[in-house]
C-alpha positions in Angstrom: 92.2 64.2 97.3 92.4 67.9 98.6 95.0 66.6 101.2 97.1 65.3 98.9 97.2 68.2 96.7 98.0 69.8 99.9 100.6 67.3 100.5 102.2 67.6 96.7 102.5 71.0 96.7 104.1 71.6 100.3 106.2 69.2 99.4 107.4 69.9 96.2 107.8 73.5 96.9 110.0 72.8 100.3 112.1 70.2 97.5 112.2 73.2 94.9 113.5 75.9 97.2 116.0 73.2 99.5 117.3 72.6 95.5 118.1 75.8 94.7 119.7 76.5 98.1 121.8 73.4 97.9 122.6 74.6 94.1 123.8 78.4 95.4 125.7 77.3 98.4 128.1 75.6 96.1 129.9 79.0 96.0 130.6 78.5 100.4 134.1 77.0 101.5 134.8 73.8 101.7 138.3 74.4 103.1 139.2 77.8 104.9 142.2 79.4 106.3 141.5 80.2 110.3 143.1 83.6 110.1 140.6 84.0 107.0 143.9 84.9 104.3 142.5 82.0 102.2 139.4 80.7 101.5 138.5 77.7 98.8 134.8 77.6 98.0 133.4 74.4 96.9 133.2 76.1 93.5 136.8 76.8 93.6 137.4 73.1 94.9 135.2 71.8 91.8 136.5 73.6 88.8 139.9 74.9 89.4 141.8 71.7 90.7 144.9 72.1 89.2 145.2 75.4 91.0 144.5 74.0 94.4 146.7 70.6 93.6 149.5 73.4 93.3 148.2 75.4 96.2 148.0 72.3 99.1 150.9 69.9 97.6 151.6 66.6 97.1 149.0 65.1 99.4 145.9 67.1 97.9 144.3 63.8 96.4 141.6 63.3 99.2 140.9 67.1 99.1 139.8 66.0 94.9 138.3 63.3 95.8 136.1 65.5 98.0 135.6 67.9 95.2 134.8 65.3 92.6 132.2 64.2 95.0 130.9 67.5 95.3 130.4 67.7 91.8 128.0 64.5 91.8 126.1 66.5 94.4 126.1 69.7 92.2 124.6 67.4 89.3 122.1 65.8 91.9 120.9 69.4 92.9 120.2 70.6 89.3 118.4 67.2 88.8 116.6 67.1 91.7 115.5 71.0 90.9 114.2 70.1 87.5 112.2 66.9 89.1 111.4 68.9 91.6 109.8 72.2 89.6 108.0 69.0 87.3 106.3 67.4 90.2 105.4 71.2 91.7 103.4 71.7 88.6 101.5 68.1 87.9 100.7 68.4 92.1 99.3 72.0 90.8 97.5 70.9 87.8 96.1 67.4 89.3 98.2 65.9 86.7 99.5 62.3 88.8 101.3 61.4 85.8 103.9 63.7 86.7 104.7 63.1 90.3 108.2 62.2 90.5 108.1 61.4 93.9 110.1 58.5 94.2 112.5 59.8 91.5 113.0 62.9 94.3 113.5 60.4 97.5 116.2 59.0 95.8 117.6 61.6 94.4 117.8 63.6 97.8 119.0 60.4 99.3 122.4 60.0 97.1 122.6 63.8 97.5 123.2 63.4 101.2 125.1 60.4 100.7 127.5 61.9 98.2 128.1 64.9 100.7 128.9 62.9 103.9 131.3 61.1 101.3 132.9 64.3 100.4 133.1 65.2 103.9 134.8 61.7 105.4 137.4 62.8 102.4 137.8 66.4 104.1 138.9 64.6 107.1 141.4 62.3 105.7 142.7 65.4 104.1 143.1 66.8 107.4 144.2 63.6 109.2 147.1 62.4 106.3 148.4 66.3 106.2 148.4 67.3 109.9 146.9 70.2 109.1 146.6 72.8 111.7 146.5 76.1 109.7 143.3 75.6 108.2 140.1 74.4 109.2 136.1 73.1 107.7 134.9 75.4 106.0 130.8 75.7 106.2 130.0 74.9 102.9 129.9 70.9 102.8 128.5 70.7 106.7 125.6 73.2 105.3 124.9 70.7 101.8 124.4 68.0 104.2 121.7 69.6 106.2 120.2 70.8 103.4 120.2 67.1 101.9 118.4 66.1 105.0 115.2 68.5 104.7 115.0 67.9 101.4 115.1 64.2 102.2 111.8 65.1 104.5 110.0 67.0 102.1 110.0 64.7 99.4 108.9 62.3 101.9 106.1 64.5 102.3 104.9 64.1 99.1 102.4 61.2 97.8 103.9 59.0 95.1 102.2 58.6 91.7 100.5 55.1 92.9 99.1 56.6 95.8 97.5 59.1 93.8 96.2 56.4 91.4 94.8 54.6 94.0 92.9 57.5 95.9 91.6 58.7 92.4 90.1 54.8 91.7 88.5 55.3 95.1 86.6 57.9 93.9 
């Protein structure tokens, strides 16, 4: 039982703190001017589209679809931190009632699905504009990874019938 207390908490606090990363980086660019004059952050990209439907043209639709996906990931993050910050504290109190394990794997799974969406939208945006003036910006490329270790850790964490079953075992 100790190592999957071990397990839980590891877990749980790698989910909590990949959460709250992927929840800041929001404010990094998801579109960025290579000599650096303009810079959209994914924040900028969710909540100010009329702006940047203005700012890139006509053929800005890909770049909203990209930044309507990234808002699914934003509401995935805060989820996932909230599931996450739950499970932390039942793998704390040996509480298995409140291991959301599974809830978690999926959670970080659509997370990183949802981002790779956003970025295959990025690149039609690039490929239907020609664009040569601006490039990626980091922001999307560095949700991903982040979606992938959180992936791991809450992987690394035992599910509620796991615990169950070790407890019976007892």
């Amino acid at each position: 039982m100790r190592t999957l207390k071990i397990r839980g908490i590891v877990g749980n606090a790698v989910l909590v703190l990949m959460s709250a990363l992927m929840i800041s980086f929001i404010f990094m660019p998801m579109l960025s001017d290579i000599n650096g004059v303009k810079i959209y952050s994914i924040a900028e990209s969710m909540f100010d589209m009329n702006n940047i439907n203005q700012i890139l043209g006509d053929n800005s639709l890909y770049y909203i679809l990209a930044g309507a996906f990234m808002i699914a990931f934003l509401i995935f993050s805060v989820t996932l931190f909230i599931m996450a910050v739950v499970s932390l504290v039942g793998s704390c109190l040996d509480k298995p009632r409140l291991s959301l394990a599974i809830g978690t794997r999926a959670l970080s799974l659509a997370a990183a699905v949802v981002s790779s969406i956003s970025i295959i939208f990025l690149v039609f945006y690039h490929q239907s504009n020609a664009v040569t003036t601006t490039t990626f910006g980091y922001g999307v490329f560095v949700e991903l990874a982040l979606s992938f270790i959180a992936i791991a850790s809450s992987f690394v964490a035992p599910t509620k019938k796991h615990l169950f079953k070790v407890l019976e075992n007892m």
